[in-house]
N, C-alpha and C positions, 0 to 999 in steps of 0.2 A: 478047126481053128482054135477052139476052148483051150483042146487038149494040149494044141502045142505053145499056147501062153500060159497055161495053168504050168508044164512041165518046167519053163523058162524061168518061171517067177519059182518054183521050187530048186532048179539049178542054182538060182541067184541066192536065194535062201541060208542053201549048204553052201556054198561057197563063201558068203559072210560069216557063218557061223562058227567057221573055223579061223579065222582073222581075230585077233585083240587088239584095243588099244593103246599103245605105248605115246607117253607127256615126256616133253621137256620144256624147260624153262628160259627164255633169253631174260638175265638178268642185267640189268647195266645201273651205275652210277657216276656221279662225278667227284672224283676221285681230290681230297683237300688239300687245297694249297698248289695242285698244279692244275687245274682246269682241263683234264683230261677226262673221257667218258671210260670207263672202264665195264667192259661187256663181255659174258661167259655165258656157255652154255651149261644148262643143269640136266643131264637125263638121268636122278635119282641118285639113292645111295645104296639100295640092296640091290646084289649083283646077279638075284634070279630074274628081276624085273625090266631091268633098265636096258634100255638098247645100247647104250657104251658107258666107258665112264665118264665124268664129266669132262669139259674142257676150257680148262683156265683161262682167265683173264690174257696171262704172258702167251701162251699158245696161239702156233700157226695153222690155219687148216686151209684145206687142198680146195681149191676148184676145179671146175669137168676138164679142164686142160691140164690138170695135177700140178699149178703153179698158186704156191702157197702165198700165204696174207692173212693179217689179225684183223681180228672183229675189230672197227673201232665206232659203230655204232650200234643200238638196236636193228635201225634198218639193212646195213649189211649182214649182222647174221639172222634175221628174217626171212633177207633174201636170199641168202645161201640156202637155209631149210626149206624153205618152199619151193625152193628149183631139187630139193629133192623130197618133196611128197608130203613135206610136214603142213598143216593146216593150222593158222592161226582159231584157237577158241577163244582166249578171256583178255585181258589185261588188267592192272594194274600197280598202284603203288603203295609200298610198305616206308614207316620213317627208319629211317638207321638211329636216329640221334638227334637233336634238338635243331639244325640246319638242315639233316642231310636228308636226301629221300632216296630207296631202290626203284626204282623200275621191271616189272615183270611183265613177260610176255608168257603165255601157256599156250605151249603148240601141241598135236599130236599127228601120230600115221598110226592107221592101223596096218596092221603083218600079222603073217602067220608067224615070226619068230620074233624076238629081238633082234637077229643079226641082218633079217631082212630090215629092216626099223632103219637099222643105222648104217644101211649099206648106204655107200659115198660121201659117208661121214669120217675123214682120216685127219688126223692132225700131223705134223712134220716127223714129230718124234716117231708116230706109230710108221708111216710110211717109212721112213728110214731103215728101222730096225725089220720090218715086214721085207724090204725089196733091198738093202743095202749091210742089212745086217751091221746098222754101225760104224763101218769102215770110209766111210765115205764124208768130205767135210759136210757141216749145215751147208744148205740150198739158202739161198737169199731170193 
């Protein structure tokens, strides 16, 4: 019985050890003079690292039914990344400027890739160009 927990807990071992952790950041503010919350995703700026690129404020991204919609709070895109693996670690808030404040969330997943990272992470434009090449009008 040792043998076959000892081997488990070594199975488990190797198989974490080959996983990395990949951050990204839900940023959001409220945007002056229109009282609007304005919320993007950050996954990084160097393109060895990061699980995609980022995804702007104006961007649309897919849900598990591949029907598109913009972040318009912190908690919608929280809840988008943790229905796909991401885990909330930190928060906090940074000043823009003398009224204003960011808001930041630090999530992560670990993978063994980046691409595993930010699999079911697509935004309008990528799926477009990915499965319509373009051709096709914007989706609403």
């Amino acid at each position: 019985m040792k043998k076959i927990f000892l081997f488990l807990v070594l199975c488990l071992c190797i198989s974490a050890a080959s996983a990395r952790r990949y951050y990204c950041v839900i940023k959001g503010y409220d945007a002056a003079f229109s009282g609007k919350r304005m919320v993007w995703l950050d996954f990084g700026g160097h393109s060895k690292y990061r699980a995609r690129p980022s995804i702007g404020e104006n961007e649309k991204v897919a849900d598990e039914d591949g029907k598109f919609f913009k972040l318009r709070s912190m908690v919608d895109a929280m809840n988008y990344l943790s229905a796909k693996g991401w885990v909330l670690q930190q928060t906090y808030s940074t000043a823009l400027g003398e009224h204003s404040m960011m808001d930041c969330w630090v999530l992560y997943k670990d993978a063994e890739t980046p691409e595993e990272a930010a699999e079911g992470i697509l935004t309008q434009e990528e799926f477009e160009k990915r499965f319509y090449n373009g051709n096709l009008p914007k989706l609403e």
